[in-house]
C-alpha positions as CSV (number, residue, x, y, z in Angstrom):
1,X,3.0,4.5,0.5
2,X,2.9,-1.6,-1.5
3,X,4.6,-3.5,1.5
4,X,0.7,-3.6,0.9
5,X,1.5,-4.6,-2.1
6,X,0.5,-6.3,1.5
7,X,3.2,-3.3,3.3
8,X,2.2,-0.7,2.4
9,X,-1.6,-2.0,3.6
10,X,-3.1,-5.5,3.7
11,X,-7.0,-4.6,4.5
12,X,-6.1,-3.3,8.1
13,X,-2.6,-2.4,7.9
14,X,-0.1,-1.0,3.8
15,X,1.6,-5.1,6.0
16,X,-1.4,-7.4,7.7
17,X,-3.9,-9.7,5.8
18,X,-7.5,-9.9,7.1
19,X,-10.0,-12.0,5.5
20,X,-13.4,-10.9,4.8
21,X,-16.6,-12.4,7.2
22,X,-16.8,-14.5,3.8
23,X,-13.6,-16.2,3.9
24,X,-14.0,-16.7,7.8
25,X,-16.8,-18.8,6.6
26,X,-15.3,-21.2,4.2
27,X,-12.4,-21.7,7.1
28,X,-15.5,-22.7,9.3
29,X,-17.2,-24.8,6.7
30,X,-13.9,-26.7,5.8
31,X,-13.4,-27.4,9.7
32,X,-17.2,-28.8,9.5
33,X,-16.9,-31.0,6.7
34,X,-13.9,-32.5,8.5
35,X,-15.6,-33.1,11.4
36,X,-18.8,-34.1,9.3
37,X,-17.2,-36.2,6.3
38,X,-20.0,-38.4,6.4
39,X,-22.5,-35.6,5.1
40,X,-22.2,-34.6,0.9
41,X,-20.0,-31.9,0.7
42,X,-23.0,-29.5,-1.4
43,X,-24.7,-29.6,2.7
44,X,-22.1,-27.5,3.8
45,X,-22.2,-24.5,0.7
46,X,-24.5,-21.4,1.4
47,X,-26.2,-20.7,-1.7
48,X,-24.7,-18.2,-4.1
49,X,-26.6,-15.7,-3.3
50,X,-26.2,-15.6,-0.1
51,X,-22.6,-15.8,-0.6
52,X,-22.9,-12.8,-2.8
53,X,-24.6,-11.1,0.0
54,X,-22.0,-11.8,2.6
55,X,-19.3,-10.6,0.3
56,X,-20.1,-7.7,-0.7
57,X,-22.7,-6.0,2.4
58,X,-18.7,-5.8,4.0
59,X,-16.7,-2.7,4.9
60,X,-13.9,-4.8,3.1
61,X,-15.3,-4.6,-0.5
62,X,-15.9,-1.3,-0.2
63,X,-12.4,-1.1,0.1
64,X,-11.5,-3.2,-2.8
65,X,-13.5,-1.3,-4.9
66,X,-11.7,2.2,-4.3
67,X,-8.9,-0.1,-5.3
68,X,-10.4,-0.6,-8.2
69,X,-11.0,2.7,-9.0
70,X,-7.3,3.9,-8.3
71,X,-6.0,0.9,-10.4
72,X,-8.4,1.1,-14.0
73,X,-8.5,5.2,-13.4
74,X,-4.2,5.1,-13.2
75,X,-3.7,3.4,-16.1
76,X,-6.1,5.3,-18.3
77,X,-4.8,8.4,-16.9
78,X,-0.9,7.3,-17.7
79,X,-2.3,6.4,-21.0
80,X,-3.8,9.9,-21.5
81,X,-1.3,11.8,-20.2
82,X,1.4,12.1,-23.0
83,X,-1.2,13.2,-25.1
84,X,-3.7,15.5,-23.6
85,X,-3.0,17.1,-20.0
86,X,-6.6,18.3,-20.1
87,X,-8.4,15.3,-20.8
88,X,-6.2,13.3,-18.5
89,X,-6.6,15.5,-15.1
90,X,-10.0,14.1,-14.4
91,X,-8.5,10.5,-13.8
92,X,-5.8,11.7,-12.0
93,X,-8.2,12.9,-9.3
94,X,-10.8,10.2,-9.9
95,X,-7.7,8.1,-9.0
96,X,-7.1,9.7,-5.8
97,X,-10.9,9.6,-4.7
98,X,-10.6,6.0,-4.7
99,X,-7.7,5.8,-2.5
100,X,-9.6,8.0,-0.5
101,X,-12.0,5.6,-0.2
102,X,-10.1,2.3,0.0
103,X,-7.9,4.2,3.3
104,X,-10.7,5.7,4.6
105,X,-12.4,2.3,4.8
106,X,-9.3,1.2,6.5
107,X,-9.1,3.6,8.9
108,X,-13.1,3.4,10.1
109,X,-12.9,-0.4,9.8
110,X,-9.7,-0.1,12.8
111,X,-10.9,3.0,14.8
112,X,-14.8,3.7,13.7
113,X,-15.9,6.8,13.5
114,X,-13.3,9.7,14.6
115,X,-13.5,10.9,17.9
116,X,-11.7,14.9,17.9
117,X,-9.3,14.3,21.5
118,X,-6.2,13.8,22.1
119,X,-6.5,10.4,22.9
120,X,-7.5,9.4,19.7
121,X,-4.7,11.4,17.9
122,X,-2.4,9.8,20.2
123,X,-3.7,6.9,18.8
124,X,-4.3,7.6,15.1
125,X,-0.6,9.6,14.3
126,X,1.7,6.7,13.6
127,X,-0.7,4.8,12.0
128,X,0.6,4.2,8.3
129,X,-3.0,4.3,7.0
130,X,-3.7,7.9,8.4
131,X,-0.5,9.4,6.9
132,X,-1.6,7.7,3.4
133,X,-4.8,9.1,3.9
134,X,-3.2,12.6,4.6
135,X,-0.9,12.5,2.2
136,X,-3.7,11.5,-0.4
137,X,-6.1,14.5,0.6
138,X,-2.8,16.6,-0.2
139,X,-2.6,15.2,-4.0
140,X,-6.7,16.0,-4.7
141,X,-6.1,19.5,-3.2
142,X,-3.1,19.9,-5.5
143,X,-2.2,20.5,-9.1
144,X,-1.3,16.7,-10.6
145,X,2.0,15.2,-9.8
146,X,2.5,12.0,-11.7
147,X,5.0,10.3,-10.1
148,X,3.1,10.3,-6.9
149,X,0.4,8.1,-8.1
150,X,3.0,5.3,-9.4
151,X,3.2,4.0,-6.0
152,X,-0.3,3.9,-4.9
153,X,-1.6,2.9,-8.1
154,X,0.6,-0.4,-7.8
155,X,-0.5,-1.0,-4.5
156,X,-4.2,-1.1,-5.3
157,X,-3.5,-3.3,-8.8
158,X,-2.5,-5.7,-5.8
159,X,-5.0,-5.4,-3.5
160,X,-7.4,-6.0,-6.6
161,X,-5.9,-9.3,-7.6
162,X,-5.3,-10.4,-4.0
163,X,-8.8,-10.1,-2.9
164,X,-10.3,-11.8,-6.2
165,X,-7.9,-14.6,-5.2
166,X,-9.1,-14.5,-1.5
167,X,-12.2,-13.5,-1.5
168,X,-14.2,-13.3,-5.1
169,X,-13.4,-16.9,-6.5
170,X,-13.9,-18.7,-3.2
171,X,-17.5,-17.0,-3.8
172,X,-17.9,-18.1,-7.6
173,X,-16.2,-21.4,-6.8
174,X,-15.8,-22.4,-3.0
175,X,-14.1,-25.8,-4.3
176,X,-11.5,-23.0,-5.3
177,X,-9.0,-23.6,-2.3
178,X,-9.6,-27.6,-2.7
179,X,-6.5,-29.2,-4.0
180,X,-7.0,-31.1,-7.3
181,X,-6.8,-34.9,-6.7
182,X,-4.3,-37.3,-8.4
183,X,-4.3,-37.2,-12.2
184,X,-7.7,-34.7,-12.0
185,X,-6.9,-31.2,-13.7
186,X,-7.8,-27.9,-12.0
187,X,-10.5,-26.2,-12.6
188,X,-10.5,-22.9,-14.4
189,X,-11.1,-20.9,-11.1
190,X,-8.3,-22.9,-9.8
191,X,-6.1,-22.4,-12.5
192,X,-6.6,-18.5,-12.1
193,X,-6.4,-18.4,-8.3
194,X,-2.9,-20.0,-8.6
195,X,-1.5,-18.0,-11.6
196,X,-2.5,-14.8,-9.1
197,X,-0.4,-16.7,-6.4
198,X,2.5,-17.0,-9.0
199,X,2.5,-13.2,-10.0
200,X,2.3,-12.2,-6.4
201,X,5.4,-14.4,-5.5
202,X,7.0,-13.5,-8.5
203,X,6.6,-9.7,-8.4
204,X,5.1,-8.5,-4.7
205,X,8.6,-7.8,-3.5
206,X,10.3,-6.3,-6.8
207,X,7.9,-3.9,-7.3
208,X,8.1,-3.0,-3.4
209,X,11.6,-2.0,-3.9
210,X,11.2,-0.3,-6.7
211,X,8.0,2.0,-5.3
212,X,10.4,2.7,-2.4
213,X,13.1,4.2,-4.4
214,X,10.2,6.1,-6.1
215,X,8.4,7.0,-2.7
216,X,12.6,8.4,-0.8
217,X,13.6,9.6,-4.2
218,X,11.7,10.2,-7.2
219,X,8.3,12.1,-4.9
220,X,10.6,14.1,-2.3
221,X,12.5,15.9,-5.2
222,X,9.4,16.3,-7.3
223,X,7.9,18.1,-4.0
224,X,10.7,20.4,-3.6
225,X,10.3,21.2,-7.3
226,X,6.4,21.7,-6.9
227,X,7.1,23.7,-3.6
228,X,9.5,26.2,-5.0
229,X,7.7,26.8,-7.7
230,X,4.4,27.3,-5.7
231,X,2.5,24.5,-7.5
232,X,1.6,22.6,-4.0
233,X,1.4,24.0,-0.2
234,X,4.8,23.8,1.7
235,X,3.5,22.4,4.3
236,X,3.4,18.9,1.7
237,X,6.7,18.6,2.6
238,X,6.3,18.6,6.1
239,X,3.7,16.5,6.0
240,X,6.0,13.7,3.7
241,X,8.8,14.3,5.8
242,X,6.6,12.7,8.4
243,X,5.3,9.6,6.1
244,X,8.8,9.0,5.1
245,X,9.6,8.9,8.8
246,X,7.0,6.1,9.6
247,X,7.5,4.3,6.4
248,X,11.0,4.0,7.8
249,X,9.9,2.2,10.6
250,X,7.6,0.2,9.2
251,X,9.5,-1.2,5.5
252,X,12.7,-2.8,5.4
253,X,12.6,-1.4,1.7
254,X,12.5,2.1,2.4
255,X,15.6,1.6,5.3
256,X,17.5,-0.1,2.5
257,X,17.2,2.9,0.3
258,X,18.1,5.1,2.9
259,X,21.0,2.9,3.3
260,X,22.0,3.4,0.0
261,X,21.5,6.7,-0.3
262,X,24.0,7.2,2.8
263,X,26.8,5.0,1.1
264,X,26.5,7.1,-2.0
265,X,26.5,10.4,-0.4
266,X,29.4,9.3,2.0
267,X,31.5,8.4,-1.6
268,X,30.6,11.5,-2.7
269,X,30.9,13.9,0.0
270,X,33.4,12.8,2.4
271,X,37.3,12.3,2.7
272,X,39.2,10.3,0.9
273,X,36.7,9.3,-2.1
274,X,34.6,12.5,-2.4
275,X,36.2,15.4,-5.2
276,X,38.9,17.7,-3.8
277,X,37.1,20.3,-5.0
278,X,34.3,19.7,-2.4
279,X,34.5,22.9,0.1
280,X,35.0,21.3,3.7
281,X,31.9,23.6,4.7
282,X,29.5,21.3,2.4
283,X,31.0,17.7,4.0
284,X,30.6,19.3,7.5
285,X,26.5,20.4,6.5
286,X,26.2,17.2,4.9
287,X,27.7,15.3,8.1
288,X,25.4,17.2,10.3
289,X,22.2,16.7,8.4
290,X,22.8,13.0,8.0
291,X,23.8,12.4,11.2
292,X,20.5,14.1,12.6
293,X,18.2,12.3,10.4
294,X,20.1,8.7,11.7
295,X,19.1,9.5,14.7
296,X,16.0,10.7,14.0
297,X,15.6,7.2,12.4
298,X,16.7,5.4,15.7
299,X,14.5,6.9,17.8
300,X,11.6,6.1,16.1
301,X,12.4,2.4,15.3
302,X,13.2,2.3,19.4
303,X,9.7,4.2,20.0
304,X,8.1,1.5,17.6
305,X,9.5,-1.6,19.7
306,X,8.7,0.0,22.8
307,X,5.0,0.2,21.7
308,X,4.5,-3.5,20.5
């Protein structure tokens, strides 16, 4: 589904980080002001409304704000939950229609608007942002499924902090990126920018491998259990099988858990640590079925080099 919380989608791309027409600015301006260090450094800031302007008339905050959404609409939704599965379903889907957004803003941002050929579903199918956006129109056409709103809703409390580091505070502040000089204190906007760097740092990749346990583990088995007992379309588990297969490609987290999973199942399974009691017939399924799905794995990491 966060690396977003850059994998799984910077702006462009769950693992690429674009900057807003904004933040192409200040890069501008800085190289300017080098060039220019004779002029007063105020010459060189647009005035604040017109930095408003620029930030948000941009596909990119329209993004960020269905990140919003998902984020403040999860967590009241996780807080309402244990108490009242009624009152709580409207911010399950509320949560949803703002990663609709956010992807969908993606997705028009790289393609612009859908053409219906084959061309362009040649080009759109192993995009990670479509099957996100697939998978997501599957959750709002379903009954709710909690688990399967831990990972996104993590993704997006990271895209929200990210772009106020980025792209919001260089607004408010554009001194913000400026590094404090010798025996000067940071301001607060500087002090907040880094103590989002910090968090990032500290937590990006933690809670990466833990969504990717969630996305290979906890979500596949909750489908099954939804599918067999007709609570979701069967066809959601084609369609996962599918994201899993390009999430494989694309995050070394989710080919770790696969990893382990394998190990486990080999323990457990297979001659000479798995039970005695193990009927051959279920080591020879089990070899089959993991052998396909390595293979199944290999080809589409050696289709993904071949298109770079």
């Amino acid at each position: 589904m966060f690396r977003s919380l850059t994998h799984h989608i910077r702006f462009n791309n769950v693992g690429s980080g674009r900057y807003s027409s904004i933040l192409v600015y200040f890069i501008s301006s800085s190289m300017s002001m080098k060039e220019n260090s004779t002029k007063p450094v105020e010459a060189f800031v647009k005035p604040f409304s017109q930095r408003v302007r620029l930030l948000t008339m941009n596909v990119r905050f329209v993004w960020w704000l269905g990140h919003v959404v998902v984020t403040t609409s999860s967590i009241i939704y996780f807080l309402k939950r244990p108490f009242s599965y009624s009152d709580s379903k409207p911010w399950y889907y509320l949560a949803y229609v703002g990663t609709l957004v956010s992807y969908g803003m993606a997705l028009w941002k790289a393609y612009g608007i859908p053409k219906f050929n084959t061309i362009f579903a040649q080009k759109i199918i192993d995009d990670e942002n479509v099957q996100y956006f697939v998978m997501t129109v599957i959750w709002l056409l379903s009954s709710p499924v909690l688990i399967t709103l831990i990972p996104f809703s993590i993704y997006s409390s990271f895209h929200v902090i990210d772009f106020i580091r980025t792209a919001i505070l260089p607004v408010l502040a554009p001194s913000v990126n400026h590094h404090a000089a010798p025996g000067q204190s940071q301001t607060i906007f500087q002090q907040v920018s880094t103590a989002i760097k910090r968090f990032e740092d500290a937590y990006y990749e933690r809670c990466m491998g833990s969504i990717s346990y969630i996305e290979v583990l906890g979500v596949v088995l909750i489908i099954l259990k939804e599918t067999l007992t007709l609570r979701i379309s069967p066809l959601a588990i084609l369609f996962y099988a599918n994201f899993l297969r390009l999430r494989y490609v694309t995050s070394p987290h989710i080919r770790q858990v696969f990893g382990e999973i394998r190990t486990r199942m080999d323990k457990w399974l297979l001659p000479p640590t798995a039970s005695p009691k193990i009927p051959a017939y279920v080591a020879n399924a089990y070899t089959i079925f993991r052998d396909n799905l390595i293979r199944l794995g290999e080809k589409s990491l050696m289709r993904a080099h071949k298109t770079k």
